[in-house]
N, C-alpha and C positions, 0 to 999 in steps of 0.2 A: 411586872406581874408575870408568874411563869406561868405555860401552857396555856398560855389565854382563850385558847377553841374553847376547852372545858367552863368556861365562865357563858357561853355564847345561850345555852338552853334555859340556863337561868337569867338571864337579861332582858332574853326576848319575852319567856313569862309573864319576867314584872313589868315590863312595857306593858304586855297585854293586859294582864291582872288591871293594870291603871287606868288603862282605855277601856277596857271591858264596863269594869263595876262602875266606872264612874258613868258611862251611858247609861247603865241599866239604873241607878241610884238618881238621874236625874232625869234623863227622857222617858224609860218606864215605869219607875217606880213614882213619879209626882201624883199620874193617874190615882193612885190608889187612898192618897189621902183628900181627895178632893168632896166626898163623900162625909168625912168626920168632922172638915171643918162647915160646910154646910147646916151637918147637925147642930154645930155651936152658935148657926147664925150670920153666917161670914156670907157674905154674897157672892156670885161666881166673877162677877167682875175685882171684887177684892183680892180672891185667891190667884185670879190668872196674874194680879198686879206683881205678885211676888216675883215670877219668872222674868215677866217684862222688864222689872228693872235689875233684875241677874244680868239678862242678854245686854241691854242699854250697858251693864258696867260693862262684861264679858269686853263686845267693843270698844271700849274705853282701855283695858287693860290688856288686851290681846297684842297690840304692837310691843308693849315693851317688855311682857313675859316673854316674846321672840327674842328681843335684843338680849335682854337679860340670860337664855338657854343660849345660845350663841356664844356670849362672854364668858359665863361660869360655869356650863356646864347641864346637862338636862339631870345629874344626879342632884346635883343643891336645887337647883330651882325648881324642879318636881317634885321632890319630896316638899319645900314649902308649901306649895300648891294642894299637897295632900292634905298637909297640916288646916291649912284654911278651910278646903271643905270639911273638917272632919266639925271645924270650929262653927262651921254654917249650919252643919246639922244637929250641931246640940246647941246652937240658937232656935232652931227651926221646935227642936223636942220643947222648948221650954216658951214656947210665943206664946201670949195672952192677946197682945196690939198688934195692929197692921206694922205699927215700924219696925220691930221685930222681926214680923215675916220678910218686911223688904229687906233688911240687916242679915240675914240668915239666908235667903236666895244670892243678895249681893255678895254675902264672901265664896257660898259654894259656885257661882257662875266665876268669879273670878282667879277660883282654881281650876275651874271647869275648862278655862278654853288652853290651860296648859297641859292639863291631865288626860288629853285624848288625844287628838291626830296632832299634836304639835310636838310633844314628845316623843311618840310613836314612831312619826317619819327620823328624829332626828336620831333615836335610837338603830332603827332600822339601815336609816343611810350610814351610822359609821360601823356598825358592825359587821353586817351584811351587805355580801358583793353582789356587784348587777346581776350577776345569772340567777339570784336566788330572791333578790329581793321584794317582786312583785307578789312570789306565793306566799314568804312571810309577811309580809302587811295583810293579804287576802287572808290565811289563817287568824291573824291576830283580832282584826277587824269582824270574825267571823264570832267572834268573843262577844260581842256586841249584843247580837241573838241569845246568846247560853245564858249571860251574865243580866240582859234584860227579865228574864223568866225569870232566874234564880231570885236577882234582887224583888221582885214582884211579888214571888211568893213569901219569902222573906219577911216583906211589910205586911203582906196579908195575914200571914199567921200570926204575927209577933202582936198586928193591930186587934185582929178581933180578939185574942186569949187576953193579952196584955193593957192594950190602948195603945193607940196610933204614936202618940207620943212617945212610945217607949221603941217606936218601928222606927224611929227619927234618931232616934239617942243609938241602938244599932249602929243603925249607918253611921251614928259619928265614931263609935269603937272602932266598923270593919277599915274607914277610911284610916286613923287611928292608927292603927297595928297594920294597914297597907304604907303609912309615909314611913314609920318604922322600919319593916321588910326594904322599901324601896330604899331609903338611906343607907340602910347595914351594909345591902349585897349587891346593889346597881353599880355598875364600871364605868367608868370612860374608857372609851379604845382610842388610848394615848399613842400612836405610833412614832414611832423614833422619826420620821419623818414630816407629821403632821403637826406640830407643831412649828416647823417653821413655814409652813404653807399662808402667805397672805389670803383673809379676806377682804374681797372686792369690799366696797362701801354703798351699802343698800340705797342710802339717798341720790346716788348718782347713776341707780339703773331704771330702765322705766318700763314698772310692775304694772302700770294698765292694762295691756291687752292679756294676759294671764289672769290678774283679778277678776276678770269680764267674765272668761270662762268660768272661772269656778265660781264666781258667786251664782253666775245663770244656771249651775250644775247643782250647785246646793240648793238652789228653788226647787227642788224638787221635795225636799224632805217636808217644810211647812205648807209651799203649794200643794201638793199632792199627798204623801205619805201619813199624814197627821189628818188629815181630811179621808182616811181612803176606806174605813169603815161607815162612816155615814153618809157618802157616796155610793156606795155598792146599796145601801140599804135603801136610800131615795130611788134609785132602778128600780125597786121593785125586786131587789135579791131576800130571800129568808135569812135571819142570823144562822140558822145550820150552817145555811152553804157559805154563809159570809165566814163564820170559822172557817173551814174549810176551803175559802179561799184564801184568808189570811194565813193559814197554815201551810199554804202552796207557796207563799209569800216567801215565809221564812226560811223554808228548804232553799226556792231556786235563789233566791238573794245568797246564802251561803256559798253557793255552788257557784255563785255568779263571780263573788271575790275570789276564789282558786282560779276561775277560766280566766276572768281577765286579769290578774294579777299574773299568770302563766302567759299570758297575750303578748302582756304589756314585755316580759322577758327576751322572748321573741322576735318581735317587733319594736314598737317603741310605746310608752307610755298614750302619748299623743293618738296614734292609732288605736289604742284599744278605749281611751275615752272618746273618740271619734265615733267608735261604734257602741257604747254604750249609750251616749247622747242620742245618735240616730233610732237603738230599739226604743227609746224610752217616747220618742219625740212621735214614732207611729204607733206605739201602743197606744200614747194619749190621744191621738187623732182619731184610733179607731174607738175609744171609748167614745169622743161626743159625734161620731158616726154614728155607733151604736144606737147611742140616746135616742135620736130618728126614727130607727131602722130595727131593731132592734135584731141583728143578726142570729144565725146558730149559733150556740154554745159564745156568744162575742163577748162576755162579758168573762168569761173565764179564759178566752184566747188574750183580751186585756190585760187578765191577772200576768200570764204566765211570761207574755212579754215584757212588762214592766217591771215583775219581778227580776228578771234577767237581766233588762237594763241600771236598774236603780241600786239591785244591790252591791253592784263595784264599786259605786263611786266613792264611796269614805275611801277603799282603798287605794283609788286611782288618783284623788287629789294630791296627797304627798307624795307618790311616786311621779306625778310630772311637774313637781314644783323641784323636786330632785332631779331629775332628768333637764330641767334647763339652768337650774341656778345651783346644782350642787346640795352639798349638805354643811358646808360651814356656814353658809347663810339664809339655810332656811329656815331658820329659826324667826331671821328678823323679816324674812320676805312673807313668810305664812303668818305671824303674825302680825302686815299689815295686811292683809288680805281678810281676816279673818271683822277685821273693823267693820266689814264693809257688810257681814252678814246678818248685822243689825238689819240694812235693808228688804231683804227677802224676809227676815222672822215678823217685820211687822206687815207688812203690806201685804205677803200672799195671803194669811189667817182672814186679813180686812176683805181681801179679792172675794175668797171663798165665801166668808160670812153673805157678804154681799150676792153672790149670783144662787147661793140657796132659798135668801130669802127675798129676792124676787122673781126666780124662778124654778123653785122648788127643786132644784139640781144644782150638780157640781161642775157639770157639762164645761160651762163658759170659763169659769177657772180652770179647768182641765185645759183648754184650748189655750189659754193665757201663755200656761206653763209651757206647750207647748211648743207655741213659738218664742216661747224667754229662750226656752232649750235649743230649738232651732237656731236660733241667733250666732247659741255659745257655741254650736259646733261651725257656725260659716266662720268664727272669729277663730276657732281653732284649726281651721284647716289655713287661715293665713298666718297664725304664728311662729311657723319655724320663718320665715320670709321677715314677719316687723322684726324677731326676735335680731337678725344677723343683718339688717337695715342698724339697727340700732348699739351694735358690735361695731360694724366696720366705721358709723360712725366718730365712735369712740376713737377708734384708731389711727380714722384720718386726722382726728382736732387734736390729735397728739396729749390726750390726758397725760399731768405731771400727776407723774404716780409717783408712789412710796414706796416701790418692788425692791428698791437698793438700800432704803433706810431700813425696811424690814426683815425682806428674806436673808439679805447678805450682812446684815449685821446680828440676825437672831444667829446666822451659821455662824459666824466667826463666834460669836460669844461661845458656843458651841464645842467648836472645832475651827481655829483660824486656819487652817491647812483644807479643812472642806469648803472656808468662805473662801479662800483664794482659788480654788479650783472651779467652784461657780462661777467668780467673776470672772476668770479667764473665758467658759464659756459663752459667759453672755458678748464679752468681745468679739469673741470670732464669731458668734451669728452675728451681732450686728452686722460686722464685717460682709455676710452670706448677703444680709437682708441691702446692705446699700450695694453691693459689684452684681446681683442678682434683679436688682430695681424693680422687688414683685411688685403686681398690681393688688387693687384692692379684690378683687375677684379671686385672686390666687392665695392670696391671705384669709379670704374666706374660707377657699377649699381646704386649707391647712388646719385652720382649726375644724371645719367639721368631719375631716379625717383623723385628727389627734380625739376628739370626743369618741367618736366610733370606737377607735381603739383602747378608749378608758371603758365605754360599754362593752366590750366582747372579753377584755378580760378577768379573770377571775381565780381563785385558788387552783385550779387544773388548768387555764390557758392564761398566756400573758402575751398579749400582740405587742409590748415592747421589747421585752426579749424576745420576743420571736423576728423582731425588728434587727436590733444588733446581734443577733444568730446570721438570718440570710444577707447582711452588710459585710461580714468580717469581722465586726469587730471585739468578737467574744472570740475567735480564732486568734486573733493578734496579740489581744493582751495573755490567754492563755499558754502561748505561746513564748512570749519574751517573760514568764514570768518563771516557766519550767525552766529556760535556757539559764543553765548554771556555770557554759563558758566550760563545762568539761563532756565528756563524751556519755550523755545521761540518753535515757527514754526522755523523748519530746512528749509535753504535755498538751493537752485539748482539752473539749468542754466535757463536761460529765452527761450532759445531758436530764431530759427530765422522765428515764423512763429507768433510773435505777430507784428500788422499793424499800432499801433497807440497809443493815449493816451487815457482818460477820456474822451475829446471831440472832436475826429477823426468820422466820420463816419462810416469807418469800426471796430470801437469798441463804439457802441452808447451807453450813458445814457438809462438804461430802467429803470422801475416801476418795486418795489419788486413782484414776482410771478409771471412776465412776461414769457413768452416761445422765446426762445434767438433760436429757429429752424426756421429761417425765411422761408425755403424753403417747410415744412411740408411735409418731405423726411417719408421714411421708416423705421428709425431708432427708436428701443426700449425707449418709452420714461423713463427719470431719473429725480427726483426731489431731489435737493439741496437744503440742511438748515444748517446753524450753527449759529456759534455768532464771532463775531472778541472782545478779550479778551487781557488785559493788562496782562503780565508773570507774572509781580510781587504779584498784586493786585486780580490779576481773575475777576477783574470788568469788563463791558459791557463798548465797544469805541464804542461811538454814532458818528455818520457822518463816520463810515470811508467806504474807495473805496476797492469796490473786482471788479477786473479787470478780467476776465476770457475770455480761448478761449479752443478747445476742435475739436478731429475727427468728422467726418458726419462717418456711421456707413458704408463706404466704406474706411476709412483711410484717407479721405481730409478736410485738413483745408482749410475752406471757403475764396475766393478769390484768394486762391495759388493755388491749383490741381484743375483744370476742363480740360476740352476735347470743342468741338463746338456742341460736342451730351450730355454732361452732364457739362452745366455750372454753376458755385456756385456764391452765391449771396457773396459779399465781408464781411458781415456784418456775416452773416451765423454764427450760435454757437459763437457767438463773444460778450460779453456784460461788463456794467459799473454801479454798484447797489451801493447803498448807505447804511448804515445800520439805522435801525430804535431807536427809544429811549430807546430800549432792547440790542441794540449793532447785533440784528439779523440781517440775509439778506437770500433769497429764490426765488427761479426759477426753471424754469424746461429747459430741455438740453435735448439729447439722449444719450446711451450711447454710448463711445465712442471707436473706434477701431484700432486697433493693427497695423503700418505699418512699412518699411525701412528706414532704412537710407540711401542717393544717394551712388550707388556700382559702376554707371558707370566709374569713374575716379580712378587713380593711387592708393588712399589708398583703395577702394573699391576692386580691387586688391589684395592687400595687405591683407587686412581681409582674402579673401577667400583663400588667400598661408597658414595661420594661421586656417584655417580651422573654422573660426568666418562668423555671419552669421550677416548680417544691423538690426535685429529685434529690434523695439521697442515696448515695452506693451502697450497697449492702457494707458492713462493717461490725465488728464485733467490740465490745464496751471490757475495760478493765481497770481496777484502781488496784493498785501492788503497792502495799505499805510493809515494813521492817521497822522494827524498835532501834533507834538510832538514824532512822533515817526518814529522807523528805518522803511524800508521798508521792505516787504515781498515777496521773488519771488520763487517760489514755485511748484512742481510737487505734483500731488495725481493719486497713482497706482492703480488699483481694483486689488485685490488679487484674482480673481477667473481667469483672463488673459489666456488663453494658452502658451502668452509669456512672463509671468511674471518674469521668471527665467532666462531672456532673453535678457535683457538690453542691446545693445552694449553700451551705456554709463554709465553705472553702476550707477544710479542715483536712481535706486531702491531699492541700499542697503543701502540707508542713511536713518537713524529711522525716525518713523512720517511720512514718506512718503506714505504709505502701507494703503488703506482702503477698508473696507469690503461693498456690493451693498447689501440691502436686498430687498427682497420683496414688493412693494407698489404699489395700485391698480390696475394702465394697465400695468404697468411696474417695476421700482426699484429707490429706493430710498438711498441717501448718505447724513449722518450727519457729518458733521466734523467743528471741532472748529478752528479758528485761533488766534495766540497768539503772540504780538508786543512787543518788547520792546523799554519801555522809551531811544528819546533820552537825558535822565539825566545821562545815566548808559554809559559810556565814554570806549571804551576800546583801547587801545593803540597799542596793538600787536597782530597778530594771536597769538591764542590759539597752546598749543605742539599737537604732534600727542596725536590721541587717538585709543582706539578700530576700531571704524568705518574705519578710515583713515589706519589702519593693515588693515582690512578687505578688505578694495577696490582694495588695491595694491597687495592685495595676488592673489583675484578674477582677479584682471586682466592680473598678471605675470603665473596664472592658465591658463586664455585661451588661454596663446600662445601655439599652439598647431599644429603646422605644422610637414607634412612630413617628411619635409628637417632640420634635427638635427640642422645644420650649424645657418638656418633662427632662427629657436628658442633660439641657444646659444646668437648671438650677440642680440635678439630685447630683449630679458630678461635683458642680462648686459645691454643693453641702458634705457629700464625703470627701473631699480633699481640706476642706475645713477643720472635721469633725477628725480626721487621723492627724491633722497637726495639734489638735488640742488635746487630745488623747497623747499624742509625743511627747510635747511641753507641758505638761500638767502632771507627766505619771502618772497617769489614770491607771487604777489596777482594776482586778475584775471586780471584788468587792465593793470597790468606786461606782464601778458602773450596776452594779447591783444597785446601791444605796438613791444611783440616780434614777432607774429603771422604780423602784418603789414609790419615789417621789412621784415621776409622771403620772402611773399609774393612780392617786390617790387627789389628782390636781381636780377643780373643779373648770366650769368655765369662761368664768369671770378672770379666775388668775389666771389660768393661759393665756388667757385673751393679751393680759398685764405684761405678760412675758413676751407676747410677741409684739404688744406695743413697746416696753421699754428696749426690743434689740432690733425692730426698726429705727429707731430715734436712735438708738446710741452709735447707730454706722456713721 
């Protein structure tokens, strides 16, 4: 599928569209015909029966719609789900008998428990990256309010103009022409990578203490939320104010899925239901304080707290069932969990019934839920701890996995040249994991530092790239891959801060001797000259492209780092020159300065336990391409730097990179020549090590240089591993890209797999 972002706003919709209407069609809209069957004669214990034996199926069918979204996909088996409910409500339109009703509740509950938050997370988890995911579930979920009203009014109209039945028969069009919509234009985000991704096997993980929490979390909807009008009214509240407290309801609950779904981004999932548990657990206490006591204003300090706690949680249960199991199997993990909310739907309704009517309040159930709630948070502040008890488990009893029947034979089917370069890998960890003899504590910290760094990155950061950037080894291979064996410009990484091509806007065509400082900043100016030159020949290449981008004399590249008090023009130090009938090209630029590399995340970390610091030396960025010849991507160091010695990528020790600024009029000037080679001159295989290639890997098994003896022994064996495998294997950059995607997309249950099968396999 080309340009797949474009497909992204439309996906999320009908996720939402799914989740939305089918809440509002089935938790708000049931209300409204409760009334018309009444008038037929139906008793209210008959009509609740419908629902009850929805949920009773829902239960029943919840685990294997999981497995089933997992297997095939959430576009096929959502849109069935749609189909059913569209089929329940035109049962529901045409009931005469009770079995009927239950026949038409039972199909729409059993599309019901795949048509909302099962789908939703699993949409959300593969489309959408960590840094964004908590706000889109919060907005989607937020659909829930809008799509509740909308469908309410909906039946109301349709009922009293029309008759109720024809409000029934609706809903089975709107669902109808939604499984349609959902089938036609819903995606899978198939990644070139993600299907060879094993998933873990849900019956051998153990989903208790997780269930515990969220089912105790979900007490709140029938303990509390379905009860919270005829509560407020036993107080002694007016219906005015009771609207108008229900309508405080709606607001802060909306607003509560954006804060903590942005929480949960932040921080971690676990934290922000930590604290939504806790507001929820003392507003219920102060309500049957209240009861007593009858405080100021306490019954609306109740609303406002509750509201804030209760309305995140639809969105927070899928983002921490994704936060500890991933999203290839959350489908079958959420819906077993979901089995289990049979138990809260029937028991709290009974709690509640029960303490109204013998003591004319909801008090006692309020305090119930309470401490149900209480509970779910003592169990969630011990779940990262069972979760990685029952991990390292795993690890020690040496599960026989299936990582090498899978992953390594789905690649070869693939690519047998990618399956043999995997398996070479996993040799040499094993290799790492048995001459290194981690412990099981050390293998713990590995993976919950490989997790951290699937959570920190995202479409603008990638902490595994930014991993083999500060190692060398995005240096190394760029480097043996430019080396042509003739006297060329040495090649480096491109880095992630060029914006475009030749005719981007933010890298615009100028006129030779232009000034590329669009913002006429403060920075010392520099004037560039050279010639772009064939290797072979040393003749002058007329027409060719010098692409350049370079620091503002604060450390920002133009259009990436500004503030709202210092914003940069995108274009900024940014230019596209052509060379003249001399092969020349010339401008002028400031010079450019010294910054970090991002330290806030896990490897950033990590450097500083190594006692390495993010420094980059000021350096200027250029790609020089010529029709006929290879490309040039390219780093130039001023050798006068402070932090020239300083590289964390080591890209400054590759030769030809290194140039001297001298002296010229207001400021300093830089001549340097560029040199292409023909593509006539063919080459086939990287080049062997050379000098350089010693040099890098010395320089950077040099600076590990940590405290802790221990940390230094294993990262040394792991990079002296990891550049023999990279040697023997031919690892190119795009290799290590394709690997760098993979990690990044692992969940972690299969790393887990992964570092059990290269334990075992040493």
């Amino acid at each position: 599928m080309k340009n797949i972002t474009n497909y992204k706003l439309l996906i999320i919709s009908l996720a939402g569209l799914s989740n939305g209407i089918s809440v509002g069609a089935v938790i708000y809209g049931f209300g409204t015909f409760v009334n018309h069957f009444i008038a037929l004669g139906w008793t209210v214990v008959a009509i609740n029966s419908g629902p009850l034996v929805g949920i009773i199926l829902q239960s029943l069918v919840s685990r294997k719609s999981g497995e089933l979204i997992d297997k095939y996909g959430f576009r096929k088996v959502n849109t069935l789900a749609l189909f059913l409910m569209a089929i329940g409500f035109l049962c529901l339109s045409l009931t005469t008998q009770v079995w009927m009703w239950w026949l038409g509740w039972g199909l729409v509950y059993s599309g019901y428990s795949t048509t909302t938050l099962l789908q939703t997370g699993k949409v959300v988890g593969s489309w959408i990256n960590p840094k964004n995911r908590g706000k889109v579930i919060g907005m989607i979920t937020i659909g829930n309010n809008i799509f509740g009203f909308i469908m309410m009014r909906i039946s109301l109209y349709i009922g009293n103009k029309f008759g109720f039945n024809n409000s029934l028969l609706i809903y089975a069009g709107i669902f109808l022409l939604l499984a349609l919509c959902y089938g036609t234009w819903m995606r899978e985000n198939k990644q070139p990578l993600r299907k060879v991704a094993y998933a873990y096997p849900v019956k051998s993980i153990d989903i208790v203490p997780i269930t515990l929490v969220i089912v105790f979390s979900y007490w709140t909807y029938p303990g509390v939320l379905q009860n919270l009008i005829p509560a407020l009214v036993a107080e002694g509240n007016t219906y005015p104010i009771v609207s108008q407290m229900m309508l405080a309801v709606a607001i802060l609950a909306s607003v509560s899925k954006i804060l903590f779904g942005w929480s949960s981004e932040k921080e971690t999932s676990q934290y922000a239901l930590l604290t939504a548990l806790a507001i929820q657990t003392i507003a219920l206490l102060f309500f049957f304080i209240n009861h007593f006591y009858s405080l100021f204003y306490g019954y609306w300090i109740f609303i406002i707290l509750y509201a804030i706690g209760f309305g995140s949680i639809g969105a927070l249960i899928p983002l921490i069932i994704i936060e500890y199991y991933g999203t290839r199997i959350y489908g079958s993990v959420y819906g077993k969990i979901q089995f289990f909310y049979v138990i809260p739907g029937v028991i709290a309704p009974l709690v509640a019934g029960f303490s109204y009517d013998c003591f004319h309040s909801y008090a006692l159930a309020f305090l119930l839920t309470a401490i149900i709630l209480l509970l779910g948070l003592i169990i969630l502040t011990k779940l990262k701890k069972i979760y990685w008890v029952n991990i390292l488990q795993q690890i020690k009893q040496g599960v026989k996995m299936r990582i090498n029947q899978g992953l390594l034979l789905r690649l070869q089917a693939d690519d047998s040249e990618a399956g043999q370069k995997i398996s070479l890998l996993f040799q040499y960890l094993g290799k790492l994991f048995h001459e290194a003899n981690l412990t099981e504590k050390e293998i713990g910290l590995i993976i919950e530092n490989f997790l951290a760094m699937v959570r920190m990155s995202s479409e603008e950061h990638n902490e595994f790239i930014l991993f083999t950037n500060v190692f060398g080894f995005d240096t190394l291979l760029t480097y043996l891959e430019g080396k042509r064996g003739l006297n060329n410009t040495p090649t480096t990484l491109m880095g992630p801060a060029h914006l475009g091509n030749g005719d981007s806007s933010k890298h615009p065509a100028r006129d030779l001797g232009a000034n590329i400082d669009d913002t006429n900043g403060s920075g010392i100016p520099l004037y560039v000259s050279g010639y772009v030159l064939d290797a072979t020949s040393n003749q002058p290449i007329v027409n060719a492209l010098v692409d350049t981008w370079s620091t503002d004399e604060n450390g920002n590249y133009g259009g990436l780092h500004y503030t709202e008090a210092q914003p940069t023009v995108s274009s900024n130090l940014r230019g596209v020159f052509r060379t003249n009938n001399q092969g020349e090209f010339f401008y002028k630029t400031v010079v450019p300065h010294h910054y970090s590399a991002p330290m806030h995340g896990p490897i950033g970390q990590f450097l500083k336990l190594l006692n390495r610091t993010g420094n980059r030396p000021a350096h200027m960025h250029f790609i020089v391409r010529a029709e006929g010849y290879y490309d040039c991507i390219t780093h130039l160091f001023p050798q006068d730097d402070p932090d020239f010695d300083k590289d964390v990528t080591f890209q400054v020790l590759v030769p030809g990179t290194q140039v001297a600024f001298s002296k010229y009029q207001d400021g300093f000037q830089m001549l340097h020549n560029f040199r292409l080679v023909s593509q006539k001159y063919y080459q086939e295989e990287l080049p062997d090590k050379d000098d350089v290639v010693q040099l890098i890997q010395e320089q950077v098994i040099n600076s590990v240089q940590s405290d802790n003896q221990r940390v230094n022994k294993i990262t040394k064996l792991f990079l002296n591993y990891m550049y023999e495998f990279c040697h023997e294997a031919k690892i190119t950059s795009q290799d290590l890209y394709r690997i760098q995607l993979y990690l990044t997309d692992l969940d972690k249950f299969t790393f887990a797999e992964l570092v059990n099968f290269c334990r075992f396999s040493g």
